[in-house]
N, C-alpha and C positions, 0 to 999 in steps of 0.2 A: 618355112623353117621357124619352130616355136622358139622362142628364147626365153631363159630363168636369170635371174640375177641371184649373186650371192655377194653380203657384205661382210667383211671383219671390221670392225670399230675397235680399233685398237686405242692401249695406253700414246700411243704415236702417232697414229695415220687412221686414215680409213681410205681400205681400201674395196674395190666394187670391181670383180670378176660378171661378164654376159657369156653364157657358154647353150649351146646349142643342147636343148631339150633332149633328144635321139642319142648323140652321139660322145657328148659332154664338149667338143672341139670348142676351143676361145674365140671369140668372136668380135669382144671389146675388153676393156679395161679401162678404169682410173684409181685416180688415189690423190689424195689430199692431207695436211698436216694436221695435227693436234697440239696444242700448247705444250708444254713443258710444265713438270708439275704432277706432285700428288692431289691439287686439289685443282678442279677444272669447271667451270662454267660450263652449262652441257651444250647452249646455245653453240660452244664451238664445233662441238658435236654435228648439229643438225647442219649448222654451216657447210663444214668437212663433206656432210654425205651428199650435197646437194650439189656441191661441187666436182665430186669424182662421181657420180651419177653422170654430170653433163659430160665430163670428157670419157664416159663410157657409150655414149651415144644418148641417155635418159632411158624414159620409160615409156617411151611408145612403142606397140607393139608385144611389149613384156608380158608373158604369162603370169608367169610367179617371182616374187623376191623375197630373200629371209636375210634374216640380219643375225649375226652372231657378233660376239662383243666378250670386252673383258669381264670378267666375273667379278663380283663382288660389290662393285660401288655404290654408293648412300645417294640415291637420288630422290626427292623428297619434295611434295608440291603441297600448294594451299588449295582451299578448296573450288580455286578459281584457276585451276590447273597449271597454276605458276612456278619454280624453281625458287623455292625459300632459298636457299644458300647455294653457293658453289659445290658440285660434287665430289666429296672423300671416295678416292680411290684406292683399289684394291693394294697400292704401296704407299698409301699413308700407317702413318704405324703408331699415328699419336692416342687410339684407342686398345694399345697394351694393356695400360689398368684395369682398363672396363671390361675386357677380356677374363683375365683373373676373377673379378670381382665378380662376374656372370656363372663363371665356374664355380666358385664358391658358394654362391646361394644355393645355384641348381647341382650340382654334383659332375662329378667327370663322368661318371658312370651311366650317369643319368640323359646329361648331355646329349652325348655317344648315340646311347637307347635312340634318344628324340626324333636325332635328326641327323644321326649316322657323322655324326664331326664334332668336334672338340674345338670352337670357336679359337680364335688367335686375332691380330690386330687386322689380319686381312677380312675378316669377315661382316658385311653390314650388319648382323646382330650388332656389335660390338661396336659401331661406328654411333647405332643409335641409342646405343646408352651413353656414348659420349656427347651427343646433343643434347642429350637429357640434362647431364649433368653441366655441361659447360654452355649451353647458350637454350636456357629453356625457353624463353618468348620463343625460337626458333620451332623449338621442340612442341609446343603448344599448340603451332600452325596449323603442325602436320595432318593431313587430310589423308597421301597416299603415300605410298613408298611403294619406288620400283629403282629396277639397274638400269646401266646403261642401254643395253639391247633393247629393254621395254620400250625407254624409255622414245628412243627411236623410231621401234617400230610402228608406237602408238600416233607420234608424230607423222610417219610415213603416211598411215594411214587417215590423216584427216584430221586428226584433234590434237587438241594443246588448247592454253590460253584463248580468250574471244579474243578475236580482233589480229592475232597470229593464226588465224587454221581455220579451215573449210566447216568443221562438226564441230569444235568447241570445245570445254571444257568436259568432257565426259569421264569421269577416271571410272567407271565400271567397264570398261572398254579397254582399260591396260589389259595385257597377256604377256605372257611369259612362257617357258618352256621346265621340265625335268633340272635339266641340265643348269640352268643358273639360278632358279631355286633352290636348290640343292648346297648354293654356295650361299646363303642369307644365314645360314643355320638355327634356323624358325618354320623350316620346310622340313619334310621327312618322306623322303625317298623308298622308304618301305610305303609306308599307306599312303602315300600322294596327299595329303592334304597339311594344312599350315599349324601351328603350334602359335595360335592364341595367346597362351600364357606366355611364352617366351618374350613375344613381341611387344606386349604388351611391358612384360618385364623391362625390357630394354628403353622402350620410347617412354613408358609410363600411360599410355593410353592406345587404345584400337587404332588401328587406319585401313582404310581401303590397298588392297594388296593383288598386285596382278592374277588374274584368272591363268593358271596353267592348265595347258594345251595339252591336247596328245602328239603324238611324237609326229605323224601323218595328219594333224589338224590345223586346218585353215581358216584364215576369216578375211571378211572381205575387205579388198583395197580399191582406191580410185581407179578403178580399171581392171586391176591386176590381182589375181589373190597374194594374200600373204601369209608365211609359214610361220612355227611356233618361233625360230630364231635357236641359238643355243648359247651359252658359255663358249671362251675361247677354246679350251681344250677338246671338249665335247666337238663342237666344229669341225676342229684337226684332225680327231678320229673318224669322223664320219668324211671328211676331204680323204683321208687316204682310203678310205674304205676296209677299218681297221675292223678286224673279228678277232671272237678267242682266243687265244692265246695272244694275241697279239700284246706288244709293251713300246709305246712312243715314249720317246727323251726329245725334247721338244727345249732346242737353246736359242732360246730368246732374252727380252730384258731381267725375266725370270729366268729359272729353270725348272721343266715340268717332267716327273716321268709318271705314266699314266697305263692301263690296261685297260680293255675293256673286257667284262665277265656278265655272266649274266647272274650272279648271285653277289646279295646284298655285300656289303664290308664294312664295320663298325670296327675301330680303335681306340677305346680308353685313352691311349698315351697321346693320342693325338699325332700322330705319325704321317699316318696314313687320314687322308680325308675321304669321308664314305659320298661320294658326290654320284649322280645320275649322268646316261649317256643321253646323246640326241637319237638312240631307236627305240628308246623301253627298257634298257636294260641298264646298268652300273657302269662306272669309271670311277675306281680308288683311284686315287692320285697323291702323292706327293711333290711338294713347290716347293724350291729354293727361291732364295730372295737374290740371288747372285748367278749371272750364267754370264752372256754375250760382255755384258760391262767389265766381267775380269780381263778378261784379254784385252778389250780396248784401253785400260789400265796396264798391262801388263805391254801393250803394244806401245806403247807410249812413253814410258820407263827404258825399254829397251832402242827408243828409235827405230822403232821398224813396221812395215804391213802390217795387216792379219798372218799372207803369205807367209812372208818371211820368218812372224813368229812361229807358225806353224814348221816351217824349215826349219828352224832352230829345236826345237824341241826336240823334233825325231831325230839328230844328231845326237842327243843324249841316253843313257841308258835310262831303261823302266827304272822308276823312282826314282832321278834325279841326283843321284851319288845323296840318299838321305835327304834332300834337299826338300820341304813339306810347305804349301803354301795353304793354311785353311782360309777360306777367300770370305769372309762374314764381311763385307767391306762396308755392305747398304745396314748392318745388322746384319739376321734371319730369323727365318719362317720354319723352318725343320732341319735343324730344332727351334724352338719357340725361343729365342734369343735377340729379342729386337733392338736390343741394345749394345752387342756385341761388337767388335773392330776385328778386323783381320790378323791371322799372326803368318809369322812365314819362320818356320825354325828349322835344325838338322844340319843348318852351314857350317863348311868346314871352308878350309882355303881351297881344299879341291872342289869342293858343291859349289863354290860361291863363282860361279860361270854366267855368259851370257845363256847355253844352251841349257843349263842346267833351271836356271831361273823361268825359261822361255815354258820346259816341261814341264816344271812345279805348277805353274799358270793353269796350264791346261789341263794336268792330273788333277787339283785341285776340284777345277770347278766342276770334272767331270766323276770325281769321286762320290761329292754330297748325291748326285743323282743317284749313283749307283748303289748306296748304301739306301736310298729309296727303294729302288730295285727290289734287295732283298727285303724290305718290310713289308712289300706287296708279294711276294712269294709266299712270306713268313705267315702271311695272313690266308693261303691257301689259293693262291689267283693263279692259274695256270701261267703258264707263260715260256714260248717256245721260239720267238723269235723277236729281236729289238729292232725300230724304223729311228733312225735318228734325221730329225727336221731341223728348221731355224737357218738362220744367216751363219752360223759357224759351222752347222754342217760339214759346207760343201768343202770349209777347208782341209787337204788330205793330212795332214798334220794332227786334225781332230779326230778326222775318220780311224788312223791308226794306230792314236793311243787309246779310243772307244774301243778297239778290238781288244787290248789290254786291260781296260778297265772291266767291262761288262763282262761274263761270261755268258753271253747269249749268243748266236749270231748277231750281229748287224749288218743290217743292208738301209741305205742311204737314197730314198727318195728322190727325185728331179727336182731343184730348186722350183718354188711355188708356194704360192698363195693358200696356203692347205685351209685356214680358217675360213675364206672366203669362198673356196671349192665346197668345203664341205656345207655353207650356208646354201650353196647354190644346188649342189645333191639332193636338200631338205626341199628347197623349193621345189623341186622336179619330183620326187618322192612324194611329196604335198598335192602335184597337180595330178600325178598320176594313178596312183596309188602305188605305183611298184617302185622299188628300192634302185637308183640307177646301178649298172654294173659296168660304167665307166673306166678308164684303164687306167692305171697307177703307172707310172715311168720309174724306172729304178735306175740311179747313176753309178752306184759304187755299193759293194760287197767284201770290205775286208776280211781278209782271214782271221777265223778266232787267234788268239795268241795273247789269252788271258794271263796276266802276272800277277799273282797273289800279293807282292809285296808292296805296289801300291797299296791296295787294299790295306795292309794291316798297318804303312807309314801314317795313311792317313787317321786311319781309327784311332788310331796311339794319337795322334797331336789332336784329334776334336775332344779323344775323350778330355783334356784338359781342361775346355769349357766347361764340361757338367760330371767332374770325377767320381758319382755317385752313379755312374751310365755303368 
C-alpha cells in the first residue's frame, strides 16, 4: 500500500494528513501548534512539522510529500542559508505604506498588468520594501527570499544552514509552486516568470528567488519525492477537487472566496487578486481580514457557543430588524482598509436583541465574502455552485444564513483537512502522473433562500467607509 503525505502549515498549526496513494483512505494523522503572532520565527515551523510528521507515523515508507502553507510571508536568508529576522506574515499589516508607495511609483495599472494583483500590506512585495526602509543592515543581508512552504519544503528536503541539515546551505535548490508565487506580487502568472524590476524595487537589490515548478513536478527528497507544494487556498481547491465553475468561501482566521478558471484575471481596483491554481490554471480570489474571529467575538459578548450563537441567529429575521454589523475588527484587506475598526449600526430598541445581535455577527462576516463573490462574477469567472469550508461551516446556523446571503447553491463539504488533502492530491498527482479522482463527502445542502436585503443593509453601512464607492 503506497502512502503520500500532505501538509498545511498554517497561520496556527501544521497539520500532516498519510492517505493511501489508490484510494485517498486516511491512514495517519498529526498536527502541531504554531506561536501566536503576525511575526514568527520559522524554526517554529520546522519544529511543528517534525513533530506532527511523528505522531503521523514519519516518513518511512512514504512515497511522495507536498507541503502547502499560508501564502504570503517574508522569509529571507543570508547567504549562509540562515533566517535574518523573524518571518512577517501574511496578517502583519505594518507594511500599508509601502504598499501605497509601490503603487505609486509603478502604477495601478501597471501593477495589475505585471503580476495579475494590486499589492496590499498582505503581500511580500510590500513587506520588502518595508525592510528596506526600516531595518536595512537586515535588508542588505538578503541573499534569498522564499514563503513559508519553500521554505519548509527546502528544509524537508535536506538543506538549511551547515551544521542544521544533511545538504547545506544551497539556496538554488529553493522551489516553489504557481500558486504562492502568485501571492509575492513580483511573479506573473501569465508568463510564469519573476519581475526583477519589482523586486529589486522593493528589497533595493537582486536575491536568489525559489525555482517554480510545474504543477506535476517533482524533485528529489531523502527517500521520498517531493511535490511543488501550493498556497493555502490553492491547496483547498485542489483538496476538494474543485473545477470550473466551482467558488469556495473558505471561513477561517481569514475569510477567502475563491474560483477556480482557467482564464487569466487582472483587477485595477485590487478587488479581486489575479493569483494561480495548484493544476496550471488561475484562482481570483478575494480575502477578508475577518471571518471565524467575528463570531468568537460575537460568541463571547453574548455568553454563549459557536452552537448556540448559531441558534440565536436563525430565530431572528433576515437582516436583523436593520440591525448591520460591518466586522473590520483586525482592520481589512477588501477593501484595502487596514486601519479600520468595526461599526455595528441600524439599532433600534427593537433590533437591539440578543438574536438580533447573534445574526448581524454572522450576516456580517458572511456578506464581505459575498460581495467578493460578485466581483469575481463581475470579472466574467463562471460560477455555478458555492462549497462552503472552515470551522464555521459546519455550524447549521452558518449553513442557513449562507443560503441567504449567496445566491448560488451551497453545499457544505465533510469537516476536514482540505489544505492538507489537497497537498496530499499534489503529492499523488506528482508520483503519478494522473490527477487522483478521490471522493469528496458532502454534509449539508441548504436550500437557496437568497434575501436581497441583507445584501443591500450591508452595502449601505460599508459604503460609509469609502463614500466615493
Amino acid at each position: 500500500m503506497a502512502r503520500v503525505i500532505g501538509v498545511d502549515s498554517s497561520t496556527q498549526s501544521c497539520k500532516v494528513v498519510v492517505r493511501d496513494l489508490e484510494t485517498g483512505a486516511l491512514l495517519g494523522s498529526g498536527r502541531a501548534s504554531h506561536p501566536d503572532g503576525s511575526e514568527v520565527d520559522p524554526a517554529h515551523w520546522w519544529t511543528a512539522l517534525q513533530s506532527a510528521l511523528e505522531q503521523a507515523g514519519g516518513l518511512d515508507d512514504v512515497a511522495a510529500v507536498s507541503i502547502g502553507g499560508q501564502q504570503h510571508g517574508m522569509v529571507v536568508l543570508d547567504a549562509d542559508g540562515r533566517v535574518i529576522r523573524p518571518a512577517l506574515l501574511w496578517n502583519d499589516t505594518r507594511s500599508a505604506a509601502e504598499a501605497l508607495d509601490l503603487i505609486a511609483e509603478v502604477g495601478a495599472a501597471d501593477f495589475v498588468a505585471r503580476t495579475g494583483s494590486l499589492p496590499v500590506a498582505s503581500f511580500t512585495v510590500t513587506k520588502l520594501r518595508w525592510l528596506r526602509d526600516h531595518e536595512p543592515t537586515n535588508a542588505a543581508r538578503v541573499a534569498a527570499v522564499c514563503l513559508p512552504h519553500d521554505w519548509l519544503t527546502w528544509r524537508l528536503r535536506g538543506y538549511g544552514p551547515a551544521g542544521e541539515s544533511a545538504l547545506g546551505p544551497v539556496l538554488d535548490e529553493l522551489v516553489t509552486d504557481r500558486s504562492d508565487a502568485a501571492g509575492t506580487a513580483y511573479w506573473s502568472p501569465t508568463t510564469g516568470e519573476y519581475d526583477r524590476d519589482l523586486l529589486v524595487r522593493a528589497l533595493g537589490h537582486d536575491a536568489v528567488l525559489p525555482r517554480v515548478l510545474g504543477a506535476t513536478e517533482g524533485v528529489p527528497g531523502p527517500g521520498f519525492l517531493v511535490g511543488p507544494g501550493a498556497g493555502d487556498n490553492a491547496a483547498a481547491a485542489l483538496g476538494l477537487d474543485a473545477r470550473p465553475g466551482d467558488v469556495i468561501v473558505s471561513l477561517g482566521t481569514s475569510g477567502t472566496v475563491f474560483a477556480t478558471t482557467t482564464t487569466a484575471v487582472g483587477d485595477p481596483t485590487g478587488t479581486i487578486a489575479g493569483f494561480a491554481d495548484a493544476t496550471g490554471a488561475y484562482l481570483p480570489l478575494v480575502c477578508t481580514l475577518n471571518a471565524a474571529r467575528v463570531l468568537d467575538a460575537a460568541a463571547g459578548l453574548l455568553g454563549v457557543s459557536h452552537d448556540e450563537l448559531g441558534q440565536l441567529a436563525i430565530q431572528a429575521e433576515p437582516g436583523a430588524q436593520g440591525a448591520v454589523l460591518v466586522p473590520y475588527f483586525e482592520g481589512e484587506r477588501t477593501p484595502n482598509l487596514p486601519s479600520a475598526s468595526a461599526s455595528l449600526s441600524g439599532l433600534t430598541l427593537a433590533s437591539f436583541t440578543r438574536t438580533n445581535l447573534a445574526r448581524a455577527a454572522i450576516e456580517g462576516m458572511l456578506s464581505g465574502l459575498a460581495a467578493g463573490l460578485d466581483a469575481i462574477r463581475a470579472a466574467g469567472v463562471e460560477t455555478t455552485r458555492l462549497l462552503l469550508i472552515g470551522g464555521a461551516a459546519a455550524n447549521p446556523g452558518v449553513q442557513a444564513i449562507a443560503a441567504q446571503v449567496f445566491d448560488l447553491p451551497v453545499v457544505v463539504p465533510a469537516p476536514g483537512e482540505y489544505v492538507a488533502d489537497g497537498a496530499a492530491r499534489q503529492a499523488a498527482w506528482v508520483l503519478t502522473g494522473n490527477r487522483p479522482s478521490w471522493p469528496v463527502a458532502l454534509v449539508g445542502a441548504p436550500a437557496p433562500d437568497t434575501r436581497p436585503i441583507v445584501a443591500a443593509q450591508y452595502a449601505a453601512a460599508a459604503r460609509a467607509y469609502r463614500p466615493e464607492a
